[in-house]
N, C-alpha and C positions, 0 to 999 in steps of 0.2 A: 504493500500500500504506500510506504514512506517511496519509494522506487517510482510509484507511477506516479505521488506529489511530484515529488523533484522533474520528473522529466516532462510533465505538465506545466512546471512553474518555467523551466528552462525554455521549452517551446514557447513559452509569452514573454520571457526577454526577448527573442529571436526576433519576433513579432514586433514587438516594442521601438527596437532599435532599428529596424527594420522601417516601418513607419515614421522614423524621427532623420531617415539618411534618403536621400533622392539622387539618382546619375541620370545626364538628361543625353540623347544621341542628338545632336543637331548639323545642318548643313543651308549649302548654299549651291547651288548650279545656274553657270552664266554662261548663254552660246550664242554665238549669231556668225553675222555675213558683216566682213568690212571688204570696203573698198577704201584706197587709200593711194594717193601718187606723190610726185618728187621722189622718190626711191633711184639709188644712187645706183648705176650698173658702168661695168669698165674700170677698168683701173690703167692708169697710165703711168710711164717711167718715170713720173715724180709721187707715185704711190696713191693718188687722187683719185675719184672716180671722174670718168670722162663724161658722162649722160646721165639721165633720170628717167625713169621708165614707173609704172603703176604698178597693182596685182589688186587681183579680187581674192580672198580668203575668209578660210573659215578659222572663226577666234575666239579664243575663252577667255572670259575676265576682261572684257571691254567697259562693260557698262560695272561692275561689282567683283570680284574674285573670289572664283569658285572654293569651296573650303568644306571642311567637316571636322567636326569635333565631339569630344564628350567634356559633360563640363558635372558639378557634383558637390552636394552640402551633407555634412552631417552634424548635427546640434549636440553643443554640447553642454549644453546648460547653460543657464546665467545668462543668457544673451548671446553665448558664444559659441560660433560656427568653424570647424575645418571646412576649406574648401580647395576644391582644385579644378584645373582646365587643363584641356588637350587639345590642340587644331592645329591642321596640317591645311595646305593648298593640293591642288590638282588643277589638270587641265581638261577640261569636259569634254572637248571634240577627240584628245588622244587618248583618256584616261591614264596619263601619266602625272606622278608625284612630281613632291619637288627636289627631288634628288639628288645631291649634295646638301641640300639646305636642313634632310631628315625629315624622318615621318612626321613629327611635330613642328613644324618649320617655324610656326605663328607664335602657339602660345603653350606652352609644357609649366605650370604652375603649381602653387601647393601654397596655403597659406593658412591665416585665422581674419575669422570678420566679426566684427561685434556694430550691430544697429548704433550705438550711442557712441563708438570710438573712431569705428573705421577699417579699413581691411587693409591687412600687410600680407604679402605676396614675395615667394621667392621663387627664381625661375626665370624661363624665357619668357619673353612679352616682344609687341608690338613695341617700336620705340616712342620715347613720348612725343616727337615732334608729329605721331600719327592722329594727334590732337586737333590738328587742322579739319580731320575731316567731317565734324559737326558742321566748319563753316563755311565748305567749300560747295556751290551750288549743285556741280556734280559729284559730293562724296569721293573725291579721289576715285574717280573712274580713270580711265586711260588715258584720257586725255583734259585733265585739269592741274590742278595744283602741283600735281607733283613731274608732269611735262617739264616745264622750262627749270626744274632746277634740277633735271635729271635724275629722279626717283631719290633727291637727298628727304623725302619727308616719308617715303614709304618704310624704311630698315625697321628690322626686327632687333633685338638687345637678347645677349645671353649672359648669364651669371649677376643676374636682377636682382635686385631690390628694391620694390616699390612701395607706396604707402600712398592711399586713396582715403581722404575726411570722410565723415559724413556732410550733407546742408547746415550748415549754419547763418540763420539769417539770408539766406540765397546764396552764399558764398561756399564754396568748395575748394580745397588743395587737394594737388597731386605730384608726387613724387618718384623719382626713378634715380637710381645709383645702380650702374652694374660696371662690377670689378674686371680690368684684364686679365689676371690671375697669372700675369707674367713676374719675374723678379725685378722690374720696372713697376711702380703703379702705376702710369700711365700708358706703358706699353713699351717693349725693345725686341719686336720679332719674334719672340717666342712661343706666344699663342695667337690665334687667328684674332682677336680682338683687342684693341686698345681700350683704353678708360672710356665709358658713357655714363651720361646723367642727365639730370634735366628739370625743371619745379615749371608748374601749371594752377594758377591761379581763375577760380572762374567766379562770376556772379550771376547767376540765372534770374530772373523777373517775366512775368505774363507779357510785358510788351516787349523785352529786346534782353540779348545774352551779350558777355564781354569776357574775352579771356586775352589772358596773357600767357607765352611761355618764353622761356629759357633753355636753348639744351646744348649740349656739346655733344662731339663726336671725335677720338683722337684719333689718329693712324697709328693702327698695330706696329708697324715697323720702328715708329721708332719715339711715338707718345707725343707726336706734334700735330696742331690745329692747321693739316695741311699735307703736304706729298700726294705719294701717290698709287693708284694699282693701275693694270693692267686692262684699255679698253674695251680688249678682247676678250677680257675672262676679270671677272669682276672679282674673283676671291685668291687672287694669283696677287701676292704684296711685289710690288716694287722696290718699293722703300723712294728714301731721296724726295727732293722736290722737283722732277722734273715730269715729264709726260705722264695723263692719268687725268682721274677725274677732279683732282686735286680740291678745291672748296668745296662741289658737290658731294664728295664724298665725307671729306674733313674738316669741322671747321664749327663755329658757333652761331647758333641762331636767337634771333630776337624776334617773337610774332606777338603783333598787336590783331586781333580780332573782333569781329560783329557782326551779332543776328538783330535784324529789327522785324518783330512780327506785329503785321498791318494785315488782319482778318485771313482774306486767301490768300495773302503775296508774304513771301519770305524775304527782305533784302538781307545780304550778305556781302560781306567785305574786310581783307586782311591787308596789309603789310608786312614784310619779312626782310631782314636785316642778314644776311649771311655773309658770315666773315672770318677769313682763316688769318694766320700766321707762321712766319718762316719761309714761306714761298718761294725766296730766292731765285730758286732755277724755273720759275714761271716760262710756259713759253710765249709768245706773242700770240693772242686770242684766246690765250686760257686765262681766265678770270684769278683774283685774288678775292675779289668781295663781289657780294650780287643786291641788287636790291628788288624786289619780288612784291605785286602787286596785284589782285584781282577785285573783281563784283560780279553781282549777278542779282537778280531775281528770280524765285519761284513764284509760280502761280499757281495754287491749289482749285483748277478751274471748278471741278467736281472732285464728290467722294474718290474716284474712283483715277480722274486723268489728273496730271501736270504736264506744265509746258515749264522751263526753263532756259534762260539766257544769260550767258556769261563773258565775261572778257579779262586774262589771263596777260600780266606783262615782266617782264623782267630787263635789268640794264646791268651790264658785265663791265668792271674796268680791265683795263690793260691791253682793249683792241675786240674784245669779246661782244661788242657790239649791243642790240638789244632784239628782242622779240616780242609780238603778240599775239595771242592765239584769241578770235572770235570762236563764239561756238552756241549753237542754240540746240536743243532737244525736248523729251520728256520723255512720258512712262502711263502706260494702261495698267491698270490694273483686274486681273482678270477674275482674282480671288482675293483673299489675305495672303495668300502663298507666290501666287506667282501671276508676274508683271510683262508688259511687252516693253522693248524701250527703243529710244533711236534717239541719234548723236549726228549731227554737222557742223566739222570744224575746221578752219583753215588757220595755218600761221605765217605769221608777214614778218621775214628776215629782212635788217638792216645790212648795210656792206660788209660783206665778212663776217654775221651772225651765222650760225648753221644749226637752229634750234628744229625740234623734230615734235609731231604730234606727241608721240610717243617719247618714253624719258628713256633715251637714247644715251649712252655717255658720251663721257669730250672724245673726240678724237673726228678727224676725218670721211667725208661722207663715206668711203670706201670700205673702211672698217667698222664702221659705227649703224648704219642706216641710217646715217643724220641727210638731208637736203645740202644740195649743190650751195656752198656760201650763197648769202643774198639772196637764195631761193626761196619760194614759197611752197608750203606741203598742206593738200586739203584732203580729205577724208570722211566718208557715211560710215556710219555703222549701225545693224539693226541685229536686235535681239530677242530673247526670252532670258528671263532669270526662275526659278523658283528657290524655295525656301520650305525648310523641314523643321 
């Protein structure tokens, strides 16, 4: 009798604990048809491409990037929660991972949250400059914000630390520090990362949002706001300051941001401040500092449609010239789940700019898929996305 209490009482902890713990499976799937021209063909004996030519393709992660994760709370009294996250990318039209970057590329987490303190997180994360994409009209689609400054706001962070407030009064902090984990703290080649960090101030209200951030990003090679990797292969270190994506990959940012909400219409609008150090072996047209500018409005026409319009600018010193990208679109919605979308955007190079729809790194039309210098690159794209 004592034998079947116990394994009765044991069976309703199971239960218990069970009921007080959740794992959630979620996902994203993004596919369509882009057309897109300036695309650089030929190479000539000074290593240049000689012509531009188009392509019509099929592409994943235009409008949104495709993903899947499991994410998961278990309470643990008091107010206080373990929790963790897992998300990887994929590409929908190949079904291939992200393959050097690991099954978890995005976010591999583990932390504690407490409703009245706040949640600390240790782990890979999204880095915090991805902060931008509350304010950016297209959500860091392919071809917004993180375009003209060559995917410097997309990067993922490993060996995190972060620290996320709760609201207070409308205001919110957010935090991020992750370690090189080389015998440099800031970094000297030894491990694929330098020092990152970064602090995010927000204040949320019914009629308009405002955020601030801060972040840095150092070069593994050798712990400096600068240098450089390898056009062709983005995780190949160089070191040094010469050839590479040099600011866009290294260097410190400063974003000023703003949501104003006016019934159906969203305005949106940022400034960004990017600026390296050490630079020295700059080359002619490779920037040292950038200054990066957008707006846009949504229009919540109905429940179910948006229309959206944006305009995208940036101006590079040292010969780098400047760019703009126009770009209008929206999105049906067919369900809760899954949306139709479409995108047309063109970008207008200055003499010797070679910015690309797409966040293309420095280097060369030839090696990069950047536009002929001074050239212009326009582009449709139509989709489907769903959501799990």
């Amino acid at each position: 009798m004592k034998k079947a209490l116990l394994a009765a009482a044991l069976m309703s902890a199971g239960v218990i604990a069970h009921a007080q713990s959740s794992v959630t499976l979620y996902g994203r799937l993004d596919a369509g048809l882009e057309y897109i021209n300036g695309l650089p063909t030929g190479v000539g004996p000074n290593g240049q491409a000689t012509g531009s030519s188009h392509h019509f393709a099929a592409e994943s992660g235009d409008w949104g990037t495709s993903l899947w994760g499991l994410k998961g709370v278990e309470d643990l009294g008091g107010g206080n929660k373990a929790v963790f996250q897992l998300e990887g990318s994929f590409n929908t039209m190949s079904g291939q991972g992200p393959g050097g970057g690991g099954l978890f590329n995005r976010w591999a987490t583990v932390g504690l949250a407490n409703d009245s303190y706040g949640t600390l997180l240790l782990g890979r994360e999204l880095f915090i400059a991805n902060g931008v994409w509350d304010f950016d009209p297209f959500g860091q689609s392919n071809w917004s914000s993180a375009s003209l400054v060559r995917g410097r706001n997309w990067s993922q962070s490993s060996n995190n630390i972060s620290y996320q407030s709760p609201k207070f009064y409308g205001f919110d902090v957010y935090g991020q520090y992750s370690l090189s984990n080389s015998t440099n703290w800031n970094g000297n080649g030894t491990t694929p990362q330098g020092r990152q960090g970064g602090l995010q101030l927000t204040y949320t209200s019914s009629l308009f949002q405002v955020r601030g951030i801060y972040d840095e990003i150092r070069n593994p090679s050798n712990g400096l706001l600068g240098g450089a990797y390898d056009p062709n292969d983005g995780s190949t270190i160089l070191g040094g300051n010469g050839n590479g994506n040099g600011v866009y990959a290294y260097s410190r940012e400063y974003s000023a941001l703003l949501n104003v909400f006016l019934g159906p219409f969203k305005v949106q609008g940022a400034y960004q401040a990017i600026r390296s150090s050490g630079m020295t072996g700059a080359l002619p047209g490779q920037p040292t500092t950038l200054d990066h500018f957008w707006g846009g409005v949504t229009w919540q026409a109905t429940p179910a449609a948006a229309a959206i319009a944006a305009v995208y600018h940036v101006n590079g010193n040292n010969g780098a010239g400047n760019a703009t990208i126009y770009t209008i679109g929206g999105s049906y919605n067919l369900s809760k789940r899954t949306l139709l979308d479409i995108q047309i955007a063109t970008v207008q190079n200055s003499k010797g700019a070679n910015y690309g729809l797409n966040a293309n790194n420095f280097g060369d039309a030839s090696s990069t898929g950047n536009p002929l210098p001074g050239h212009s690159q326009t582009g449709v794209y139509a989709g489907i996305q769903h959501s799990f």
